[in-house]
N, C-alpha and C positions, 0 to 999 in steps of 0.2 A: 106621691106627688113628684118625688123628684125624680123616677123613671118618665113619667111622663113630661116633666120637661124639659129631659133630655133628649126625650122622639122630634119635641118641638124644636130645639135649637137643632138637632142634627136636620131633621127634613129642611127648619130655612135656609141652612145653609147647602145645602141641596150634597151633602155629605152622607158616605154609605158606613155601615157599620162596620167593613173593614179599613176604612178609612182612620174612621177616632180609634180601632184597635190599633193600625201601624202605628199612630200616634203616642199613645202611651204603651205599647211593647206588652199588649194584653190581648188575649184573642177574637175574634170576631164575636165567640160565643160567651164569651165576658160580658164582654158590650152589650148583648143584648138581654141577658140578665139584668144588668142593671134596670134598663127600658122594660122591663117587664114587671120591676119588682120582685123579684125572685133574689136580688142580693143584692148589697151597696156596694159603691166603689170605697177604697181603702181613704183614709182621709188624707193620706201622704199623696194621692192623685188627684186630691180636689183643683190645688190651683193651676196645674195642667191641663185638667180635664176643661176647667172654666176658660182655660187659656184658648184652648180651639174655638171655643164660640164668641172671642172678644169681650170675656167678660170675666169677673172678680168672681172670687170660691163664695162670697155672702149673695152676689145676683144669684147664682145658680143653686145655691139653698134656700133661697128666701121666694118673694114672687116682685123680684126686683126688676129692672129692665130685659126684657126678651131681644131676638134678632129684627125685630122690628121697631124698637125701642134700645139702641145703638147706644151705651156709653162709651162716654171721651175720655179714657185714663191717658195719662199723663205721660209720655215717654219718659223711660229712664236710661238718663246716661254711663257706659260701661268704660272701662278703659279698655285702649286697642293694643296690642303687644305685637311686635315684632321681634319670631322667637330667635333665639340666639345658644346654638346648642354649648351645655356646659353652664348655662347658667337659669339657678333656679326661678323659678314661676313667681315665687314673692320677691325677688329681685327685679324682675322685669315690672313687673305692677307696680313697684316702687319708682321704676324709670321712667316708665311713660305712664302714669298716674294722671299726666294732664292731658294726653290724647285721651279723646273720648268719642261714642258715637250712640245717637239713642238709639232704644229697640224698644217695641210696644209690650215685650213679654216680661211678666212681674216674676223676674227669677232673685236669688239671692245676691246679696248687693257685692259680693265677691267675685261675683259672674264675671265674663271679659270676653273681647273681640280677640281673634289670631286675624292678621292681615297675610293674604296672601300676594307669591308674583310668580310669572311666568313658572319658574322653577321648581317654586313648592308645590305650585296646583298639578304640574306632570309626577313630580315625583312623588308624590303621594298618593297619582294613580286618580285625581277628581275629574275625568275630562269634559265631565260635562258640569263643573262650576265655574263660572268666569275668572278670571285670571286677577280682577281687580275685587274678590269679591271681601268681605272680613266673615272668619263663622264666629258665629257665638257660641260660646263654650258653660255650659252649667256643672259648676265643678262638685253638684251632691246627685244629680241624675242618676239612677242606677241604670247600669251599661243591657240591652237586649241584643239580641242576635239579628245582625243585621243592621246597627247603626253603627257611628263612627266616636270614634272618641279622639281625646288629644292626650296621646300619651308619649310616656321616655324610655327609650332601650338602653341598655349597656351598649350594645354595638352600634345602632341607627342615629343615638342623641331623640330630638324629639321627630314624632312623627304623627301621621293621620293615619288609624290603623282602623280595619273592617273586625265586627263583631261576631263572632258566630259560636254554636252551642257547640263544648266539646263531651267526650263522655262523660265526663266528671266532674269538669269547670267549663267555666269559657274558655274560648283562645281568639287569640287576635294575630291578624295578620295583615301585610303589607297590601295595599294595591298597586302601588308602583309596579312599571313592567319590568325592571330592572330588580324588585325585591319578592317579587309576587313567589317567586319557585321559593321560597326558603321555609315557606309554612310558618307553622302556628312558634310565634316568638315568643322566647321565654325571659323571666327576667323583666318584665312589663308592668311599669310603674305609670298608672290611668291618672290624671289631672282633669277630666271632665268629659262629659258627654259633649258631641259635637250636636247641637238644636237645628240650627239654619243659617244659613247666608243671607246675609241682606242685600242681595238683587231678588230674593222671594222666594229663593229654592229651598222647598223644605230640605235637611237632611235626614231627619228621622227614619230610619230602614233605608236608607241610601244604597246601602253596599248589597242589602237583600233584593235591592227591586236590578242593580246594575250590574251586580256579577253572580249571578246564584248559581254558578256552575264553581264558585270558587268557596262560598259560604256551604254548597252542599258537596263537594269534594271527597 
């Protein structure tokens, strides 16, 4: 039952099956397992998986509201950080704990906005996220190849760094064009996966779909 209505919420949202994989950092041929019944999703990717189709981990187990049948959850408000290298992530959340801004996605209530400007968004190498945008940051996301995360270097302070498989681990690396030649940084202390921008840009596989000549290297 619940492969099948998952065929249903992906076709109404007129969404392909390498679509919900870039989404949750699982393969095309994952995904369509599931929709076959031949294997479950993990239940640590329920409320993401339910996240793409607008709806709660109990709609998409149960035979609760479909994409035609549209529930109205409730925005939840995050706090917005403007980061300040040097100082840590729970100091900042404690500073601007009253700037806030909703996002429609049911993540962990520790979750938080990075506000970007002019500066950040070049040197972090995002050219094509808007200059005013804020990302949302989920700080229990495990990191896939090819998304962004919000992390801290000894030498950089914090930065927006790209994902990609190394032979052994991951490594992350700069997009900036100014840090891009330095390769895979070490010493990389991760604070969250990067989700999305609120002007609508997913970021999910961002750095896979916009530099794969630097992810496949």
């Amino acid at each position: 039952m619940l492969g099948q209505r998952l065929r249903q919420l992906r076709k109404g949202k007129s969404l392909t099956l390498q679509h919900v994989a870039n989404e949750l950092g699982v393969t095309r041929a994952c995904v369509s397992k599931w929709e076959t019944g031949t294997s479950s999703p993990d239940l640590s990717r329920l409320d993401r998986l339910a996240a793409i189709f607008g709806l709660g981990a109990r709609d998409l187990l149960g035979d609760g509201p479909t994409i035609d049948e549209p529930t109205h959850r409730p925005a939840i408000d995050y706090p917005v950080l403007t980061l300040e290298n040097g100082t840590p992530i729970s100091t900042l959340l404690d500073r601007h704990r009253a700037r806030r801004h909703p996002s429609p996605h049911p993540l962990p209530p520790d979750a938080f906005f990075v506000a970007l400007g002019d500066y950040m968004t070049a040197h972090f190498g995002l050219d094509k996220v808007p200059r005013d945008a804020l990302l949302l940051v989920d700080p229990h996301a495990l990191p896939h190849s090819g998304d962004l995360v919000l992390a801290q270097t000894k030498q950089l302070g914090y930065q927006v760094l790209a994902v990609r498989d190394g032979p052994t681990r991951l490594e992350y690396l700069s997009l900036g064009i100014k840090l891009v030649h330095l390769g895979p940084l070490e010493e990389v202390t991760v604070h969250g996966v990067v989700i999305e921008a609120v002007s609508a840009i997913n970021l999910r596989g961002y750095a896979l779909r916009h530099s794969p000549q630097l992810l496949f290297a």
